[in-house]
Backbone bond lengths (Angstrom), bond angles and torsions (degrees), N, CA, C in turn:
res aa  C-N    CA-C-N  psi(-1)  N-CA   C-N-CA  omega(-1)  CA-C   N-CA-C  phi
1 X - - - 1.451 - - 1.522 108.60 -
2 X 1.390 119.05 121.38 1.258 117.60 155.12 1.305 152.10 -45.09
3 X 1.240 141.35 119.32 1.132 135.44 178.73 1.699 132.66 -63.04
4 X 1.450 121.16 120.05 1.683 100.72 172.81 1.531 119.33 -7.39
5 X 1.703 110.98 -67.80 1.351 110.92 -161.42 1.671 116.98 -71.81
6 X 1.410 115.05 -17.76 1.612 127.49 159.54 1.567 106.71 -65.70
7 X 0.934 126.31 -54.59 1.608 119.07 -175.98 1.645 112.33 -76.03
8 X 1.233 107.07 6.04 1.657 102.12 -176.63 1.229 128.13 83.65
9 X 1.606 110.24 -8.31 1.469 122.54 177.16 2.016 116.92 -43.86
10 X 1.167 114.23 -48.96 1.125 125.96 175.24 1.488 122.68 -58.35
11 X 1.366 106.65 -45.81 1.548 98.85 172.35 1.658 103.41 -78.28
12 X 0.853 133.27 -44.59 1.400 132.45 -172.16 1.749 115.17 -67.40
13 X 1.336 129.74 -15.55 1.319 118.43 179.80 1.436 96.27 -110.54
14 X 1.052 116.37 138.20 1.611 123.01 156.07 1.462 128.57 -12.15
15 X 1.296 155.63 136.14 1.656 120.48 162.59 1.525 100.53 -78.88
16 X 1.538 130.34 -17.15 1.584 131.42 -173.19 1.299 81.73 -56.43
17 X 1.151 154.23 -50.40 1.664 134.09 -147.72 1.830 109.55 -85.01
18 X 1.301 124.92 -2.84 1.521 122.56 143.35 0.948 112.61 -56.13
19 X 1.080 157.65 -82.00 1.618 161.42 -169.85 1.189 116.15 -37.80
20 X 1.468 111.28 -31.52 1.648 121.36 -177.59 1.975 104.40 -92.43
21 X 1.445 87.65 -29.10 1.495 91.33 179.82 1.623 126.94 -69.13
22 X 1.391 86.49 -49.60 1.656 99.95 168.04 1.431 124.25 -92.15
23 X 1.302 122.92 13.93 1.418 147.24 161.73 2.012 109.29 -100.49
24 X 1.531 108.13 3.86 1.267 115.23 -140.78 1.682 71.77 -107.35
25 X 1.782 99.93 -58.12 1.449 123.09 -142.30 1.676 95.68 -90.28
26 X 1.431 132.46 -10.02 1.376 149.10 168.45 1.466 104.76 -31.48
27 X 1.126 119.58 -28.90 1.616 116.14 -157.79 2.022 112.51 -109.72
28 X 1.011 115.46 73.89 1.301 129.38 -176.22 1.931 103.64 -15.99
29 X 1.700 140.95 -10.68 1.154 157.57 -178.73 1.623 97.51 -97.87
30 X 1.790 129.27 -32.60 0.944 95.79 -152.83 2.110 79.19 -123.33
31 X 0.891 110.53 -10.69 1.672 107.57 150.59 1.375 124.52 -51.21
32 X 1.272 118.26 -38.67 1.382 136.57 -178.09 1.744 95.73 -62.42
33 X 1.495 94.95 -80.15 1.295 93.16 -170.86 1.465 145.08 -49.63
34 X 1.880 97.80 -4.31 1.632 116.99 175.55 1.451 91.66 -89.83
35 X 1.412 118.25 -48.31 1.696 116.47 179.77 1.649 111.14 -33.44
36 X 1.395 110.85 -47.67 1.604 117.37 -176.42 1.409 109.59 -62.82
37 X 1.292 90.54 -62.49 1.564 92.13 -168.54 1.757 130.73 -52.89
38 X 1.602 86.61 -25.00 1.379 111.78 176.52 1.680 110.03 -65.03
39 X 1.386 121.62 -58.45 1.409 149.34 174.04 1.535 100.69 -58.58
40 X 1.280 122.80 -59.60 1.723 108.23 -163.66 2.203 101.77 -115.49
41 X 1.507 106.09 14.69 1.847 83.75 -174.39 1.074 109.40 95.65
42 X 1.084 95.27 176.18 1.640 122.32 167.93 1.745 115.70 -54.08
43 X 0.769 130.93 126.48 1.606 155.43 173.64 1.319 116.95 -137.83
44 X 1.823 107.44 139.75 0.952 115.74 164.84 1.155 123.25 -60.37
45 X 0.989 119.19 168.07 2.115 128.34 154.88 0.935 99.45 -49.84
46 X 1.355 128.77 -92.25 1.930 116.72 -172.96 1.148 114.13 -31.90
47 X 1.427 123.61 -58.80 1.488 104.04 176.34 1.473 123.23 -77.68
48 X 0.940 124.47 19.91 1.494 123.36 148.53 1.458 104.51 -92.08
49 X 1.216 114.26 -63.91 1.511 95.56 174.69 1.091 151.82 -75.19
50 X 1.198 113.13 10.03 1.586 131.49 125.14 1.446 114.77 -36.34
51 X 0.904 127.57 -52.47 1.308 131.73 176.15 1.567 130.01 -46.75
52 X 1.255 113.70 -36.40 1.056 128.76 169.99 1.872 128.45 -137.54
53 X 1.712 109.39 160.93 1.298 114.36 -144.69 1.860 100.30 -66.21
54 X 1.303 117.92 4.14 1.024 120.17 -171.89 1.649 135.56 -85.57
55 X 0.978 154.81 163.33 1.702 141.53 -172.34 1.538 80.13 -73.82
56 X 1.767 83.34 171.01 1.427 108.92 169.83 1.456 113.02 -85.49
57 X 1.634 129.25 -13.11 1.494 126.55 171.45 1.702 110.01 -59.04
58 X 1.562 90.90 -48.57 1.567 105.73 172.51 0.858 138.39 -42.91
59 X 1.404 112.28 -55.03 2.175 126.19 153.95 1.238 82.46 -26.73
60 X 1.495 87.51 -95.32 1.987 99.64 -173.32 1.429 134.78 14.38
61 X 1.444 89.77 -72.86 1.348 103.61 -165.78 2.144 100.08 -78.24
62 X 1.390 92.69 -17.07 2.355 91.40 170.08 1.008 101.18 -71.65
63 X 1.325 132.97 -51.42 1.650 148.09 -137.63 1.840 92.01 -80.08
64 X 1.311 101.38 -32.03 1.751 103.93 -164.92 1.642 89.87 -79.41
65 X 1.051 131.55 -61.67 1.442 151.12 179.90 1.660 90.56 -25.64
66 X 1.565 118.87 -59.80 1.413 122.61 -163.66 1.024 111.69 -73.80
67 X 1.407 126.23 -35.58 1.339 140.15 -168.72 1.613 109.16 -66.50
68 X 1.568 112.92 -46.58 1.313 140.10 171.15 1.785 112.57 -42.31
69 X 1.551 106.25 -62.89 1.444 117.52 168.41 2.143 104.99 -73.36
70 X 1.171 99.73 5.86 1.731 75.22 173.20 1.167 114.51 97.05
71 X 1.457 122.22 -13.79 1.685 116.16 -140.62 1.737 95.57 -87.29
72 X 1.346 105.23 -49.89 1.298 122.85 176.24 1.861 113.79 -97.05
73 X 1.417 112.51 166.99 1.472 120.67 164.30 1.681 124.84 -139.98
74 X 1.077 152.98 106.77 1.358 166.19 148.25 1.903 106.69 -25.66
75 X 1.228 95.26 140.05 1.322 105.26 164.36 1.019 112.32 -159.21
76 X 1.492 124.61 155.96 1.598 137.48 -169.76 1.345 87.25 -82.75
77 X 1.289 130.46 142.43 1.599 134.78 132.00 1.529 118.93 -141.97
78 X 1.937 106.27 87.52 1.254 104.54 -160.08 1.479 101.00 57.16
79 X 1.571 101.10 176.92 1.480 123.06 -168.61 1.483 120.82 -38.64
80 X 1.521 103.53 -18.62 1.375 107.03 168.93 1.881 133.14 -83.76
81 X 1.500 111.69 169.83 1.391 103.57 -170.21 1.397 89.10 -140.01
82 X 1.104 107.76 107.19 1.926 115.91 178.21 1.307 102.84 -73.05
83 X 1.362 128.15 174.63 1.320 132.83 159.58 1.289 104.37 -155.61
84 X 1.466 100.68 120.39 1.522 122.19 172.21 1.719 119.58 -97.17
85 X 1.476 96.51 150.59 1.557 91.89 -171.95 1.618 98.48 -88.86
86 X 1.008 139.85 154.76 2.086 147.66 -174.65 1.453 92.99 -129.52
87 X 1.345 104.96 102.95 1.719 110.94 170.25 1.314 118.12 -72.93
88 X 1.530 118.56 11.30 1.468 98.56 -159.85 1.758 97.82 -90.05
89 X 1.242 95.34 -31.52 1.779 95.69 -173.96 1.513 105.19 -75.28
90 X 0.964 120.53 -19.49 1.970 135.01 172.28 1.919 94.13 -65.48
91 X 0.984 102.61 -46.38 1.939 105.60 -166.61 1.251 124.37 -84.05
92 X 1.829 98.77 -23.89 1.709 106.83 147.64 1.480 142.75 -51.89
93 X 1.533 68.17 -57.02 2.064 94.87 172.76 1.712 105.54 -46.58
94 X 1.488 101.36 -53.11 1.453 96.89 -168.89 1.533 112.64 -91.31
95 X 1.370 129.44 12.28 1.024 121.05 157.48 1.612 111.55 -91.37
96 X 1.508 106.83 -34.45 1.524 93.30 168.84 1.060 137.61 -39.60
97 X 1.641 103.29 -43.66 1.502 119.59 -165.94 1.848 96.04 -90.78
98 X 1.173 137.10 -17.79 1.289 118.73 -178.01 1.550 98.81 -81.56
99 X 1.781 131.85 -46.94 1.362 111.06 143.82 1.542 148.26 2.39
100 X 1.525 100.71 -64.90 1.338 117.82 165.15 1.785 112.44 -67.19
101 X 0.951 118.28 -50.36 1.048 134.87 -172.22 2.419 97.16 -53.41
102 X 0.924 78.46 -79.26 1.717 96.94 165.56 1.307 102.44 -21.98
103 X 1.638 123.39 -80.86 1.174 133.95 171.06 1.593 124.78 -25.85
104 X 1.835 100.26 -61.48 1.604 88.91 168.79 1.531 124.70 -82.51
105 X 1.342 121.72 -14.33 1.628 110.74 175.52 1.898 97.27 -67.75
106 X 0.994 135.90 -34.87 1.814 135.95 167.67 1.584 92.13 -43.09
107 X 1.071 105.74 -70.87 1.770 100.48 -165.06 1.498 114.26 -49.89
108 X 1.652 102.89 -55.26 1.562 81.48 176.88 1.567 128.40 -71.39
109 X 0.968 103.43 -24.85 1.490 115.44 175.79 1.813 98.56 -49.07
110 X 1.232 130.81 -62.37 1.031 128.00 170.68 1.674 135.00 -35.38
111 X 1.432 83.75 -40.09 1.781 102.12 -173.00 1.262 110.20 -91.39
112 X 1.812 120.23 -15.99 1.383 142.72 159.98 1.396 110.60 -64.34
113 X 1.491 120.47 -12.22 1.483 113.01 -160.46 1.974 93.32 -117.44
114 X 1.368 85.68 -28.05 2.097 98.54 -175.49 1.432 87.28 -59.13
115 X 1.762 121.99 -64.80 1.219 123.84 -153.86 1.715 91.35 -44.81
116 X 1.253 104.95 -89.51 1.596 120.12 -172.45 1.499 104.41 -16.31
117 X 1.137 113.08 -44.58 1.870 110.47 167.40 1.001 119.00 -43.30
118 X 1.137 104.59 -59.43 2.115 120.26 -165.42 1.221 98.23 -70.89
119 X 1.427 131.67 -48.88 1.537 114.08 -179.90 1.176 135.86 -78.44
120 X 1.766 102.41 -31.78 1.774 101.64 161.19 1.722 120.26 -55.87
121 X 1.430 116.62 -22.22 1.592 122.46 176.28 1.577 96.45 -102.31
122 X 0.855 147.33 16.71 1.608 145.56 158.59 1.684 108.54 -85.66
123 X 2.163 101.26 -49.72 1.337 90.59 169.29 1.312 135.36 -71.94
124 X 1.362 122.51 -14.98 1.538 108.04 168.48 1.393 142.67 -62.92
C-alpha cells in the first residue's frame, strides 16, 4: 500500500487543510458520521440522520463543517444529497501525524542513547 507522500498526496493538498481536518473531526457527532460513511459508503443525510438522536438541520449543519475541511463531498442526484467520505484530507491528517510521530520516536531514541551515556560514565 502506498503512502500519501508516494502518491503525491502531500505535495498536492495544502498542509492548511490539517487544521481544518482535525478541527473537522473535533466533534465526537461528526467522527461518527465519517466512521459510517467510511464502513457503509455513500449515504444520504436522512440516512445519516437517522442515525443519530439529532434533527436533520443538525446532520446538516456537521456534514457542511466536513464538507468545508474536504473530508466529505455532496452531490445532487434528483431530490437526493449523497454524502461521500474524500480520503484525501483523512490521509494527510494521518501522514502528518505519522511525521510527528517519526519525529518524536528520533528524540527519544536520542535521549535513550544520552541516558545510556550518563550511566555507563556514572559507573566507572
Amino acid at each position: 500500500m502506498s503512502t500519501p507522500s508516494q502518491t503525491g498526496l502531500i505535495a498536492t493538498v495544502p498542509l492548511t487543510t490539517v487544521p481544518l481536518t482535525f478541527g473537522a473531526l473535533g466533534d465526537p457527532v461528526r467522527c461518527a458520521l465519517v466512521e459510517h460513511l467510511g464502513k457503509r459508503g455513500e449515504l444520504t443525510v436522512g440516512e445519516l440522520a437517522a442515525l443519530f438522536p439529532i434533527t436533520l438541520q443538525g446532520v446538516s449543519k456537521h456534514i457542511k463543517v466536513l464538507e468545508q475541511a474536504g473530508v466529505v463531498s455532496q452531490r445532487r442526484d434528483g431530490r437526493h444529497r449523497p454524502v461521500a467520505l474524500q480520503p484525501q484530507a483523512l490521509l494527510l491528517a494521518g501522514s502528518w501525524l505519522e511525521v510527528r510521530r517519526r519525529e518524536l520516536d528520533a528524540r527519544f531514541e536520542r535521549l535513550d542513547d544520552l541516558l545510556a551515556e550518563l550511566q555507563s560514565q556514572g559507573g566507572r
